[in-house]
TITI-12016 format. One line per 2 residues: number of its first residue (from 1); their letters; for each residue x, y, z of C-alpha. Coordinates in pm, whole numbers, always signed. Layout:
BEGIN
NUM = a = X,Y,Z | ...
! end
This chain:
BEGIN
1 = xx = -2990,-2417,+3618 | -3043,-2115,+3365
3 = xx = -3387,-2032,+3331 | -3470,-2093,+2942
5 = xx = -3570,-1832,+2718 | -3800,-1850,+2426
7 = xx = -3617,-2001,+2119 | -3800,-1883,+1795
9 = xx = -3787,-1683,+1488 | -3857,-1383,+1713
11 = xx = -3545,-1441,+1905 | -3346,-1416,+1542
13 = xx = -3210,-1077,+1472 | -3068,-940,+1121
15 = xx = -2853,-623,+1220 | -2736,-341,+945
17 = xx = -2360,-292,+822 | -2332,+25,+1092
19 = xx = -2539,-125,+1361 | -2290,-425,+1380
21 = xx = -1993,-233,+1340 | -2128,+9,+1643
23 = xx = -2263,-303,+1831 | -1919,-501,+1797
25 = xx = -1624,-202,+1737 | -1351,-379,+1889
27 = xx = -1401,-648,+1560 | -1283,-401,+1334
29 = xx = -1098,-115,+1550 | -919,-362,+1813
31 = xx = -947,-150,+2102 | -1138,+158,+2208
33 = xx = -959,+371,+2442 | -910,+766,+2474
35 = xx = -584,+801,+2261 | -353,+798,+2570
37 = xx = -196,+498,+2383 | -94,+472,+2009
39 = xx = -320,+191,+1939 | -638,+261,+2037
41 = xx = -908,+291,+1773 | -907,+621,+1704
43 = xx = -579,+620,+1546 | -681,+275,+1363
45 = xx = -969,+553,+1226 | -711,+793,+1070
47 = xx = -484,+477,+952 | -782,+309,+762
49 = xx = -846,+625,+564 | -512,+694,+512
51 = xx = -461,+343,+395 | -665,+403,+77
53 = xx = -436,+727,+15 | -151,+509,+2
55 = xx = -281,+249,-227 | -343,+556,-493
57 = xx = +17,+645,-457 | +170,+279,-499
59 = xx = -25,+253,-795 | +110,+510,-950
61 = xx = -115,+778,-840 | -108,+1084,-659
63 = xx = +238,+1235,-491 | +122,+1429,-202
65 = xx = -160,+1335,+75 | -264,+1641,+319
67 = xx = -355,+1548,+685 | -508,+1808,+963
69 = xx = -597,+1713,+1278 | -803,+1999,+1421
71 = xx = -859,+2075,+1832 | -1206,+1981,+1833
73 = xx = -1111,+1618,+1758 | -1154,+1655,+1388
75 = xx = -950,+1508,+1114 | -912,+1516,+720
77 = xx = -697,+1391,+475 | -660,+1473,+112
79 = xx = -511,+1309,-149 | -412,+1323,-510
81 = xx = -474,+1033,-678 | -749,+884,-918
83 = xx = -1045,+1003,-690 | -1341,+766,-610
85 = xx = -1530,+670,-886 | -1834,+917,-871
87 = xx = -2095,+678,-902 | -1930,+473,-640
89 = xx = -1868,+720,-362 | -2155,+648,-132
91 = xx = -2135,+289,-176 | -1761,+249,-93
93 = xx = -1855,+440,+238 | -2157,+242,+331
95 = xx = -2177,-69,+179 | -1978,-351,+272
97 = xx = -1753,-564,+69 | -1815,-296,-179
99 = xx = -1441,-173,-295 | -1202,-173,-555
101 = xx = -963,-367,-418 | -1084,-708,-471
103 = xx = -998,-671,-840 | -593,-752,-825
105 = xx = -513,-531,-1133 | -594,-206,-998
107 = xx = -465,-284,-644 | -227,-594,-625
109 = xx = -33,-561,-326 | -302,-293,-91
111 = xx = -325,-313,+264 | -690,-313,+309
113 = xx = -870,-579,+131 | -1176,-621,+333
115 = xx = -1352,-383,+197 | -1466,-255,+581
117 = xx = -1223,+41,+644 | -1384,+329,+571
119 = xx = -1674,+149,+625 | -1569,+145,+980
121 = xx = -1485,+504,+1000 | -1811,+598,+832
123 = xx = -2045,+402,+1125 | -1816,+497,+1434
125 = xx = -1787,+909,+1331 | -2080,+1160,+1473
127 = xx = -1932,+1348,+1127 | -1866,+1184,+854
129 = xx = -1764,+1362,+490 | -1651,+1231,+186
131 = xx = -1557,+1373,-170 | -1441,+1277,-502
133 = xx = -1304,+1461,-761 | -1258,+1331,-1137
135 = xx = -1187,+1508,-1461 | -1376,+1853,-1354
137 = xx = -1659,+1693,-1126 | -1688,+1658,-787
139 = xx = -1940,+1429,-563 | -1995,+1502,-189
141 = xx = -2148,+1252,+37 | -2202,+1355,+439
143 = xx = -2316,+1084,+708 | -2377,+1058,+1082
145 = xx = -2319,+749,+1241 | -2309,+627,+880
147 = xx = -2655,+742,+754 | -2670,+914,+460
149 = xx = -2742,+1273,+568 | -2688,+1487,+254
151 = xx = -2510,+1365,-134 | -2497,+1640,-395
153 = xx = -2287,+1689,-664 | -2093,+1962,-906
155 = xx = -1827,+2130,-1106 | -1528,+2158,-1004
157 = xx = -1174,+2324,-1028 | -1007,+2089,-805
159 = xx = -720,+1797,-890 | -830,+1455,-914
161 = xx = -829,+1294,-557 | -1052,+1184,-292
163 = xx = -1152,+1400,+88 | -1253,+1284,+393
165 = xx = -1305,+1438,+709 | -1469,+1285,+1041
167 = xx = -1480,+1319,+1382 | -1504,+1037,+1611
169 = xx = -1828,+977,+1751 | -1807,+1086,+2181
171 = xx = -2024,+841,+2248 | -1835,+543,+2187
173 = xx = -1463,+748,+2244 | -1519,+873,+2531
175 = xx = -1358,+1200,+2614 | -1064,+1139,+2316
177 = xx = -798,+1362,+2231 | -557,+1295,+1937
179 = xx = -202,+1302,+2016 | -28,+1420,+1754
181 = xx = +299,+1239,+1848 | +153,+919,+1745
183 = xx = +24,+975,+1426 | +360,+1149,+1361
185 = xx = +514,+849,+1397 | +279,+694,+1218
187 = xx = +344,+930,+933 | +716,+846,+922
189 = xx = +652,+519,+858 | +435,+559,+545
191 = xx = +691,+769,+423 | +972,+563,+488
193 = xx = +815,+315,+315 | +678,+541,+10
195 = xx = +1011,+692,-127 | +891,+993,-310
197 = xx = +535,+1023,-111 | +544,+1345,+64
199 = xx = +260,+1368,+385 | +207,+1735,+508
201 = xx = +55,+1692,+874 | -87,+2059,+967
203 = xx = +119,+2213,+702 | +434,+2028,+834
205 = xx = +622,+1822,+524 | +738,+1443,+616
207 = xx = +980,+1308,+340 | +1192,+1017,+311
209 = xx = +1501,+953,-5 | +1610,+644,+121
211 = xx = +1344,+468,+315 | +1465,+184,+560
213 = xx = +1787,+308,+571 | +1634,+654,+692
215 = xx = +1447,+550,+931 | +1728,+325,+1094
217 = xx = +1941,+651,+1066 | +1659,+837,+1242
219 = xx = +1653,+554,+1514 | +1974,+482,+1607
221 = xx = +2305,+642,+1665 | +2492,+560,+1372
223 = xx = +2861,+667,+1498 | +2794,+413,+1767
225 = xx = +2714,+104,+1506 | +2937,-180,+1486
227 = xx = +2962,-113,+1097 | +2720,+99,+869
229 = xx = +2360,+36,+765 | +2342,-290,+513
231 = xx = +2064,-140,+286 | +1899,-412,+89
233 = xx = +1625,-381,-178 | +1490,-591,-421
235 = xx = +1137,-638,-622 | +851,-637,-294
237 = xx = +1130,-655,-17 | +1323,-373,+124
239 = xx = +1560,-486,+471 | +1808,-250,+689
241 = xx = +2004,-349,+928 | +2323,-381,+1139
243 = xx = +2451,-400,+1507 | +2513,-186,+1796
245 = xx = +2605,-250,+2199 | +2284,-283,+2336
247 = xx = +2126,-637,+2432 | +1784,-789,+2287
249 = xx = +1673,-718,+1893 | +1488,-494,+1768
251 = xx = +1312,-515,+1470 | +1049,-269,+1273
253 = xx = +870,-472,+1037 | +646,-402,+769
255 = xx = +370,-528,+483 | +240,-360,+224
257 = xx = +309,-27,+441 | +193,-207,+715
259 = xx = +362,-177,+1055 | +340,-491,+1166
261 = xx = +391,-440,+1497 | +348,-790,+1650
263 = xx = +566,-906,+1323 | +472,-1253,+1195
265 = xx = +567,-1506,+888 | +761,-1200,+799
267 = xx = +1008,-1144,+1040 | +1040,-1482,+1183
269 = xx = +1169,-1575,+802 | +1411,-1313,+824
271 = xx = +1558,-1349,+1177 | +1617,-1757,+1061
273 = xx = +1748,-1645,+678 | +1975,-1396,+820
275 = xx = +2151,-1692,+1048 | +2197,-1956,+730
277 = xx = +2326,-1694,+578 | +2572,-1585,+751
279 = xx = +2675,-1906,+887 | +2707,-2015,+485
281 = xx = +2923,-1736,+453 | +3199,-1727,+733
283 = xx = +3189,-2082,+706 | +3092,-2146,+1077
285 = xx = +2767,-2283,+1291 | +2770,-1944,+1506
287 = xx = +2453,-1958,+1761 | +2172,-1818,+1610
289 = xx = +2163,-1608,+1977 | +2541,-1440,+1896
291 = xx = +2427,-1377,+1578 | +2104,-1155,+1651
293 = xx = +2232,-1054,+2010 | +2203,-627,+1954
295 = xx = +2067,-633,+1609 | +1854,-356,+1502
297 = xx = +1674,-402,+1169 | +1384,-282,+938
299 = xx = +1200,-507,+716 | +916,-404,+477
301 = xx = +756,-684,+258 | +470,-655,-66
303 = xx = +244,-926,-90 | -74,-1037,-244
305 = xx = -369,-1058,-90 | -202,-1070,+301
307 = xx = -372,-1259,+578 | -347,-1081,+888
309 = xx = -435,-1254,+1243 | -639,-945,+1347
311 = xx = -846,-687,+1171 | -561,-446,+1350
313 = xx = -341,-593,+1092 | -80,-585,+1377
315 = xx = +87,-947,+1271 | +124,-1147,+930
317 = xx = -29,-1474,+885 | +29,-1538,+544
319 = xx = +268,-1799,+424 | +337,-1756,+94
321 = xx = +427,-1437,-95 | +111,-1452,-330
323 = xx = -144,-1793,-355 | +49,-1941,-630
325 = xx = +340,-1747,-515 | +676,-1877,-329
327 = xx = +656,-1960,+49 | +773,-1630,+256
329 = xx = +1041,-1858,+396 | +1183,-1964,+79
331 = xx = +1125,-1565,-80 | +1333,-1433,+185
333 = xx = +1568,-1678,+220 | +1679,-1640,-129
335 = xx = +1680,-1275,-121 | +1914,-1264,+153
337 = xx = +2108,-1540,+58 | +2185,-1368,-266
339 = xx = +2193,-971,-205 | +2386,-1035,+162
341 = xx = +2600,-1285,+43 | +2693,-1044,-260
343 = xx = +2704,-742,-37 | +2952,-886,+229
345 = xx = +3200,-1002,-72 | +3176,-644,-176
347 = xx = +3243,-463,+163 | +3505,-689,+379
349 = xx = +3542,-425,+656 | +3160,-452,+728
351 = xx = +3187,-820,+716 | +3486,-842,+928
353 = xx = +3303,-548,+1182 | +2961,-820,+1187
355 = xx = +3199,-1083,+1265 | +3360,-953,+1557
357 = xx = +3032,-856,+1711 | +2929,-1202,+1695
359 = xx = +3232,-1358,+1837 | +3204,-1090,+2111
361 = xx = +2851,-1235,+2186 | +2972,-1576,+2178
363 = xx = +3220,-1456,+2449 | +3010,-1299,+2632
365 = xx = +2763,-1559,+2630 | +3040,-1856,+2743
367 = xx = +3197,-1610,+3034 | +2872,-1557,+3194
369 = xx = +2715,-1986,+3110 | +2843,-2099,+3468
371 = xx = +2666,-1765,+3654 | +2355,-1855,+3413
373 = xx = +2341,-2218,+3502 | +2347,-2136,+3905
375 = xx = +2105,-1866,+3862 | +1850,-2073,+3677
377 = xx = +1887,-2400,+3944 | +1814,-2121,+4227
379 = xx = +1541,-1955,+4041 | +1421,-2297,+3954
381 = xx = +1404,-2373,+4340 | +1280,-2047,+4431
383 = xx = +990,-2058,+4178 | +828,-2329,+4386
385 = xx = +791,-2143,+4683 | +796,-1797,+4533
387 = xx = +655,-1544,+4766 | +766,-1296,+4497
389 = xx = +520,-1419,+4267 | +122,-1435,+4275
391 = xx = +45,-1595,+3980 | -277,-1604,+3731
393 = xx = -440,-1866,+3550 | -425,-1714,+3179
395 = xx = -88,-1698,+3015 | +33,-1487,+2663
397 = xx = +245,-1814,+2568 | -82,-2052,+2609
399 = xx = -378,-2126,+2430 | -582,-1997,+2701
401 = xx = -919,-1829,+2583 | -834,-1485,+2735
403 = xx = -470,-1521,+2677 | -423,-1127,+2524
405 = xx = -573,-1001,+2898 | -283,-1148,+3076
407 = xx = -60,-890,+3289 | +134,-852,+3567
409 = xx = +180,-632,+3822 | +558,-549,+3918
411 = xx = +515,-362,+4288 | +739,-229,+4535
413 = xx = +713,-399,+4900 | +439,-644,+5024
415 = xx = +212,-319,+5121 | +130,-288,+4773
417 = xx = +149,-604,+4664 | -105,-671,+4937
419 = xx = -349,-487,+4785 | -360,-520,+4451
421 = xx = -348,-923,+4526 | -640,-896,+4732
423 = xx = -862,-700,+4450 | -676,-873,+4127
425 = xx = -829,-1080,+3858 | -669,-1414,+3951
427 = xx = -763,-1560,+3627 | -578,-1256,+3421
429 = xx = -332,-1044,+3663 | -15,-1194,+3798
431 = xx = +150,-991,+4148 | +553,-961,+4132
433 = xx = +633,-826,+4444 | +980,-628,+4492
435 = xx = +1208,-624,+4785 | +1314,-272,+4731
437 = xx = +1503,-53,+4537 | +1650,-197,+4245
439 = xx = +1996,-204,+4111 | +2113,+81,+3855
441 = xx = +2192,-170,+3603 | +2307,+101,+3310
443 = xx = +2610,+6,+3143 | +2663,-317,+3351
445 = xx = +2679,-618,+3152 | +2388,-891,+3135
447 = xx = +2611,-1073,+3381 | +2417,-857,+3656
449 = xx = +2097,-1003,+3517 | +2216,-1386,+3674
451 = xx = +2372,-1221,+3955 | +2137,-984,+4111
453 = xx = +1820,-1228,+4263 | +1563,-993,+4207
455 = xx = +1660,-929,+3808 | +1701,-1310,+3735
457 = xx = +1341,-1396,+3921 | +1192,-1121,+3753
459 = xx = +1307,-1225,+3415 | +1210,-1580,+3524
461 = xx = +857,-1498,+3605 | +807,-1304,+3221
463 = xx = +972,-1573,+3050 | +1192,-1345,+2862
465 = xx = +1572,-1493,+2899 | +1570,-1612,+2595
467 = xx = +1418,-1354,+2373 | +993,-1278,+2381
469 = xx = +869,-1617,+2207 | +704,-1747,+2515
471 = xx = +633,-1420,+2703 | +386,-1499,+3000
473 = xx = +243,-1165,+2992 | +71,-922,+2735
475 = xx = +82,-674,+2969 | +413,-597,+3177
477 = xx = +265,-270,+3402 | +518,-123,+3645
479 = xx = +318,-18,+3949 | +467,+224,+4142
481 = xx = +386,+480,+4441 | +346,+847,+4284
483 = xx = +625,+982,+4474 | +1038,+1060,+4475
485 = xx = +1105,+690,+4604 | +857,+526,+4335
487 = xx = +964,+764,+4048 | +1315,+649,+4127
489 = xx = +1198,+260,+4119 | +986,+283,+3819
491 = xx = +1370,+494,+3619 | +1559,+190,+3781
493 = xx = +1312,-78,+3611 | +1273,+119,+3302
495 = xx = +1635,+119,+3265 | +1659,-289,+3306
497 = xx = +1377,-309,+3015 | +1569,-103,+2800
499 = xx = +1877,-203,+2908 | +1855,-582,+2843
501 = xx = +1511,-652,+2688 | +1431,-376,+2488
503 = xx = +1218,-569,+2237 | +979,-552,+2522
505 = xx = +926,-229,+2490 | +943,-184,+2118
507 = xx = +668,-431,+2107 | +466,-291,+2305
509 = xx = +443,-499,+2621 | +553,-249,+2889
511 = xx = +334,+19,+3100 | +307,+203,+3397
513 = xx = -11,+178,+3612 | -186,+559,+3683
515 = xx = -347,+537,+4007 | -530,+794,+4178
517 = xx = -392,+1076,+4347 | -675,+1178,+4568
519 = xx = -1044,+1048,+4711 | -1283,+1302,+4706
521 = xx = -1641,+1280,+4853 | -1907,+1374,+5112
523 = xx = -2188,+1120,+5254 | -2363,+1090,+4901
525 = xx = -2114,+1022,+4631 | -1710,+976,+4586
527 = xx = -1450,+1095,+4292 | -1129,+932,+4273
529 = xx = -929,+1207,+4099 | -598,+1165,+3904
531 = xx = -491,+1470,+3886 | -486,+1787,+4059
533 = xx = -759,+1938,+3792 | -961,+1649,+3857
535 = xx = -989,+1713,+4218 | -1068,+2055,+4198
537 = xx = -1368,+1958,+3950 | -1454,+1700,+4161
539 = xx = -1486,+1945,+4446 | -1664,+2186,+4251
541 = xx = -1925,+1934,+4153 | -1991,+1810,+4586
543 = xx = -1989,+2196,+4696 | -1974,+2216,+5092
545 = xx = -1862,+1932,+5350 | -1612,+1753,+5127
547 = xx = -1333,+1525,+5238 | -994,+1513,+5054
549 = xx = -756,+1257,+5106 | -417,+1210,+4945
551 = xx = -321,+890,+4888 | +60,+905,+4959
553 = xx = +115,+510,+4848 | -74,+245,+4687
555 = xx = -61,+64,+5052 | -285,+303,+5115
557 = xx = -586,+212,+4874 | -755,-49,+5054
559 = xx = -848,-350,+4841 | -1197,-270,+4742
561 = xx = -1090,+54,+4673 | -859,-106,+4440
563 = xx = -1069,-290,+4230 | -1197,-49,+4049
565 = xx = -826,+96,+3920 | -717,-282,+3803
567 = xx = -1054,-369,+3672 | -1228,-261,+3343
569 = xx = -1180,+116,+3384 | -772,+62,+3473
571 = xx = -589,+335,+3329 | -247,+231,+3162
573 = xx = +29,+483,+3035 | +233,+246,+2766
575 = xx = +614,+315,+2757 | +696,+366,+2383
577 = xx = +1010,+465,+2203 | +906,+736,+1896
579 = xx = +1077,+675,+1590 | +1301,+969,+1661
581 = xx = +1403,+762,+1989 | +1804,+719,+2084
583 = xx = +1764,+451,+2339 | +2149,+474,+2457
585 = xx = +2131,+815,+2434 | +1846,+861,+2668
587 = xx = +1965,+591,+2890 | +2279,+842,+2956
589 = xx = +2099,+1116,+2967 | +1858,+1014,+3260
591 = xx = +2121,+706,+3432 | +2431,+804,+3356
593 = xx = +2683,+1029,+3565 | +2521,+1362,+3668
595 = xx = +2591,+1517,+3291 | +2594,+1883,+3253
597 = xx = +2303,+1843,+3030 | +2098,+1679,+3315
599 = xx = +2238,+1936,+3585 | +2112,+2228,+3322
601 = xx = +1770,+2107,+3255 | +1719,+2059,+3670
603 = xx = +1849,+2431,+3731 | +1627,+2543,+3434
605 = xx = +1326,+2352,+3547 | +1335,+2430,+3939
607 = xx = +1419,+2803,+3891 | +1082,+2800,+3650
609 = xx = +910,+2622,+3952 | +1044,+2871,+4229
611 = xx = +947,+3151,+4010 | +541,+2989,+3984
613 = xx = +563,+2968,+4341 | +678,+3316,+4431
615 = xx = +431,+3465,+4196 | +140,+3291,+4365
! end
């Protein structure tokens, strides 16, 4: 029995805005992490900030924001709209639920209406700076760790607008570094989504005309759609969409600028209005399945006041439009119903194109129902004696408490398995175990899927035949040895992901697991280095009598050893597609026939590597 501990008003502790938000970051920031992936909470930083930018420009205000993201990990953005009230500026930094978005008729459809954002950005920066500037004035406000450090104010030449620089505070990042990729992305987005907003990043202009319809352009091969971009807009709704070859769907979503990247009420109105209405329309129940099978699609959606099921604002809770608006079912519903309907009476070429590709789906989905129904009674057998499989407790699809930790480990041979089984969470961290080298499943139909045993377990034990509803696993980390045989694995299983279930990558589900490279120690401490700068640090720091091993194979990592890369410190690199990502045109690039693109860049890249050699 716990040993009790004093119970009284001593014991009762009243914490400041900053010292919470410092205490508790993940609350407000999701995630820490060192910006190796696109949503850890220093990006989240530069989003909330650039957030308010964009609420001055959908109100009317201000056409250009400014971003620089400097070496030494600092960033500021300047925009050009009304500029923080001057009396206001230190409190809308430091105080919260102090804001002027609570009053709907200055900001009506924002994205941040907490009133924490900046906030946020304020207590977690070693440096933080703000300025306003209004009719000729200007008021400067500087903080560390959010306390007020220095406030002055004066005249001023400068446009209307509001400033704000920071740098994340090293203490709580540690060792961060901005990659610039993913706030491009980022950047494309708001612009997409802004038609008219131009966002200079270092100097560099971002600029969209058409918005969705751009950035499915930008996306996707469009010689290689079934028919061209339907581009629908109407008052707070804006969808793209059409079909290619691929399997899966893929969806961008959007609210109020908002990528929504785990979608919500949103989307999952959309995916079942888009099926009523096209079965209304050809006349014919068509399964919902051939219907979405190879969609691609962006949809953006206003609102009032949103509810979002994470401070991340990564998927929409709300249910209606506004409170005493329309449910989002019924809102998009009747959109579609009316502007789809309309636009397939006006273009019969693109309706007869979307037809075909459904009754191609339906084909393919009949010719392959007898392979799919063996496959599942032997995967259904094999799952109760699964060797493959080491299972954990905690599930995505369940109500489990730690639900979001769930992963699993896809390995290559019982060596590795062995060990990362042995040191595993077994509450969190499923084992799948492969027999070998998988099957180069490019181009091959999702026949192979049923046919090939290791595919059709594999997509058994992630739950993902029929779409990523009931996903077993947040995490989905491809762990590999860091050689020729395991870089070929981990290209074969990227390939299946993309090939068949892309939307697990697009969502953000799929990684590869970085293990060490090398041990390096003497008799007093140990470095487990990742890299082959790490090592030579590492020996630096131990001096004389140092031992280097080379770990040639994760069977090689004995199981204590082992915990501490699958534990709190693991170090995941997520697989992401940019926005600027052809998925079938990489697929051909890097599984295809040996193309003379491929055969150049290996030439190119070995001659380069011959030459480094020579010269050392």
């Amino acid at each position: 029995m716990a040993k009790q501990v004093k119970y009284d008003e001593q014991a009762i502790r009243s914490l400041d805005w900053k010292e919470h938000i410092r205490m508790r970051p993940g609350m407000y920031i999701g995630k820490l992490g060192n910006g190796n992936s696109p949503d850890d909470g220093i990006y989240v930083l530069v989003k909330e900030v650039l957030d308010n930018s964009l609420d001055e420009f959908m109100m009317g205000a201000g056409k250009k924001i400014e971003v620089k993201v400097m070496g030494d990990g600092r960033v500021s953005i300047r925009d050009y709209g009304r500029g923080i009230p001057l009396g206001k500026v230190v409190d809308c930094v430091s105080k919260i639920n102090t804001g002027g978005k609570y009053d709907s008729r200055v900001f009506q459809k924002s994205v941040g209406l907490n009133g924490v954002g900046t906030k946020a950005v304020n207590a977690l920066s070693s440096y933080f700076k703000v300025q306003a500037f209004r009719e000729g004035r200007t008021k400067i406000a500087e903080f560390s760790t959010g306390e007020l450090t220095k406030e002055w104010e004066e005249a001023t030449e400068e446009p209307n607008g509001t400033y704000v620089e920071f740098v994340p505070d090293g203490n709580i990042f540690k060792q961060y570094k901005f990659n610039l990729e993913y706030i491009e992305d980022r950047i494309w987005d708001y612009v997409y989504l802004n038609r008219g907003l131009s966002i200079y990043l270092n100097g560099q202009r971002y600029y969209s005309k058409n918005g969705l319809f751009d950035l499915l352009s930008n996306r996707v091969d469009v010689e290689k759609l079934r028919y061209p971009i339907v581009h629908l807009m109407g008052d707070d709704i804006e969808i793209a969409f059409s079909h290619g070859n691929n399997y899966g769907e893929q969806y961008v979503s959007f609210v109020n600028g908002q990528n929504t990247t785990q979608g919500g009420t949103h989307l999952n109105a959309f995916r079942s209005a888009l099926v009523k209405t096209i079965r209304d329309f050809y006349g014919k129940s068509y399964d919902a399945t051939d219907i979405r099978t190879a969609i691609v699609a962006a949809v953006s959606v206003r609102v009032m006041e949103p509810v979002f099921e994470s401070q991340t604002k990564t998927k929409l809770g709300s249910t209606h439009v506004a409170p005493d608006g329309p449910s989002m079912n019924s809102f998009v519903a009747d959109f579609l119903r009316h502007k789809l309907d309309n636009y397939l009476h006006k273009n019969p070429e693109v309706a007869k194109s979307l037809q075909k590709r459904i009754i191609q789906s339906e084909r393919e989905r009949k010719e392959i129902a007898g392979i799919r129904k063996l496959a599942n009674s032997k995967a259904k057998k094999a799952s109760l004696h699964n060797k493959k499989l080491r299972d954990c407790r905690a599930h995505y699809n369940s109500k489990h408490k730690r639900a979001q930790d769930s992963m699993i480990f896809i390995t290559e041979g019982d060596s590795a398995s062995g060990s990362i089984t042995k040191s595993r969470d077994v509450q969190t961290q499923a084992v799948f175990s492969l027999r070998g080298k998988p099957l180069n499943c490019y181009r091959l139909t999702k026949k192979v899927v049923y046919q090939n045993d290791e595919f059709n377990l594999l997509q058994h034990a992630l739950n993902i035949e029929d779409g990523l509803d009931e996903l077993r696993y947040n995490k989905v980390i491809i762990a590999t040895d860091a050689d020729v045989d395991g870089m070929h694995i981990r290209l074969l299983l990227l390939t299946f992901f993309l090939q068949f279930f892309p939307e697990l990558v697009s969502n953000g589900h799929l990684y590869i697991l970085e293990t060490p490279l090398f041990r390096v120690r003497n008799k007093k401490k140990t470095f487990y280095c990742y890299s082959e700068e790490e090592k030579q640090e590492a020996m630096k720091k131990l001096g004389r009598d140092v031992e280097v091993t080379r770990f040639k194979g994760l069977g090689e990592i004995s199981p204590d050893e082992f915990k501490q890369f699958i534990g709190d410190d693991i170090r995941l690199e997520p697989v992401r597609l940019s926005a600027s990502t052809d998925l079938e045109q990489l697929l051909s690039y890097y599984m295809g026939k040996n193309t003379p693109q491929r055969q150049r860049f290996i030439i190119d890249n070995l001659r380069l590597e011959l030459d480094a050699l020579a010269e050392n």
